[in-house]
C-alpha angles and dihedrals in degrees: 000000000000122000112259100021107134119233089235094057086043094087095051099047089049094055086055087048087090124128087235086063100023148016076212130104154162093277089051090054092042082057111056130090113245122201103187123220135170112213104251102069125094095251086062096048089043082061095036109263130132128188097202111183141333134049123352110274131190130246119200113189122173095213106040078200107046113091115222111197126272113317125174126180135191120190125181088181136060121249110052123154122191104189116177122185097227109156093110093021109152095137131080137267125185123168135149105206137190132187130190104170129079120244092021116153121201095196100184102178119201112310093186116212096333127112123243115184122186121200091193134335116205121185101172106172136052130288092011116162128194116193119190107195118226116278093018117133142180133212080189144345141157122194135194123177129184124185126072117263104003116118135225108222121193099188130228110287086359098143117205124204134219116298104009124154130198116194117171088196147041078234091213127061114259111202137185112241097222117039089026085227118157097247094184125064137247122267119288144206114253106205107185107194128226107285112021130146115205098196116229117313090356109174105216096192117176090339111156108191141357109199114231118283097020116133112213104208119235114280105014128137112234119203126162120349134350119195120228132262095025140117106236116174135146128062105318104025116254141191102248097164131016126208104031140111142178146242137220094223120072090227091066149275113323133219096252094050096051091052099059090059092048096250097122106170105243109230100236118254114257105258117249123258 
């Protein structure tokens, strides 16, 4: 599907390749033309990335002459792909990223001419994948996953605030003293669906999935499910308004953006004679 996805990171990025994450799918992938890199030639520091230590990784870009932004990426396994989308590149994207598992995947699409910063990006066990949906972008996120296979999705116009952290796990086994029984759960997959806004330092721990249009207030602790098309804020994170959504011009929610998240407005029916 893309050169240099493992088959082992395959079956997670396919599961986000749904229309409630992404417009994307296989047959687009199948589609583009790929130029491979590996961080540490002259064409990939001439479109800021950096391959810094560890095993040799592979970079897929779309445009071998479009600079993307300062990346910078750290492996201690075998079997990394960075793939970026940059055919109509004219945004930003900065990330320091580090991997520690074998087979992971980082798939960023075309963010346009929008800004992601990423303060950190962790994947620490085997096959993770992090999607990052077309026309996304951050002020300001850090992100940290634990649990082979499973897979982080930022899905397509969702748009990200300053400080905001998403961690699939506790990182760390919580046990009850007595019985010696494991109390916290095992890592999820944090699924954020198209068209979502996490408010400013939003902690998304242990959420598994956010439904398109939501907003997330600043500050809140995620954890579990969020439905769509609602307002949740506080800790933890509550539904406080059901049936809304959000814009990203101050003068309202548009068509098209309605659209993606399935609230077309019906055009009323003529009234009788």
């Amino acid at each position: 599907m893309i050169p240099g996805l493992s088959i082992g990171a395959e079956p997670a990025l396919l599961r986000v390749l749904v229309p409630e994450v992404t417009s994307l799918t296989r047959q687009h992938y199948a589609a583009l033309p790929y130029l491979l890199m590996n961080g540490r030639d002259a064409e990939s520091h001439a479109l800021g990335l950096r391959h810094v230590g560890g095993p040799e990784i592979v970079i897929a870009v779309t445009d071998a002459a479009r600079p993307v932004g300062a990346i910078s990426v750290q492996t201690a396994q075998p079997g990394t792909l960075l793939f970026l989308d940059n055919r109509t590149w004219s945004g930003t994207l900065t990330a320091a990223i580090r991997v520690l598992g074998a087979n992971c995947a980082l798939i960023f699409n075309d963010i346009g001419d929008g800004f992601v910063a990423f303060g950190d990006v962790f994947l620490r066990s085997h096959r993770q994948v992090l999607f990052w949906g077309a026309g996304a972008t951050a002020v300001g996120m850090s992100l940290e996953m634990q649990g082979d296979g499973v897979a982080a999705a930022i899905g397509d116009d969702a748009l990200v605030s300053s400080g905001v952290w998403l961690r699939n796990h506790d990182m760390h086994a919580l046990h009850d003293l007595a019985s010696g029984a494991r109390i916290n759960r095992t890592p999820a997959e944090t699924i954020i669906e198209r068209h979502v806004w996490l408010g400013q330092d939003a902690l998304l721990l242990g959420c598994e999935r956010i439904g398109m249009g939501s907003v997330i207030g600043a500050r809140a602790l995620v954890r579990g499910c969020v439905p769509r098309h609602v307002i949740a804020a506080g800790i933890p994170a509550r539904v406080l308004r059901e049936g809304v959504s959000w814009g990203r011009d101050l003068g309202g929610i548009s068509a098209a953006e309605r659209h993606a998240i399935g609230a077309d407005v019906v055009a009323p029916h003529p009234a009788g004679p």
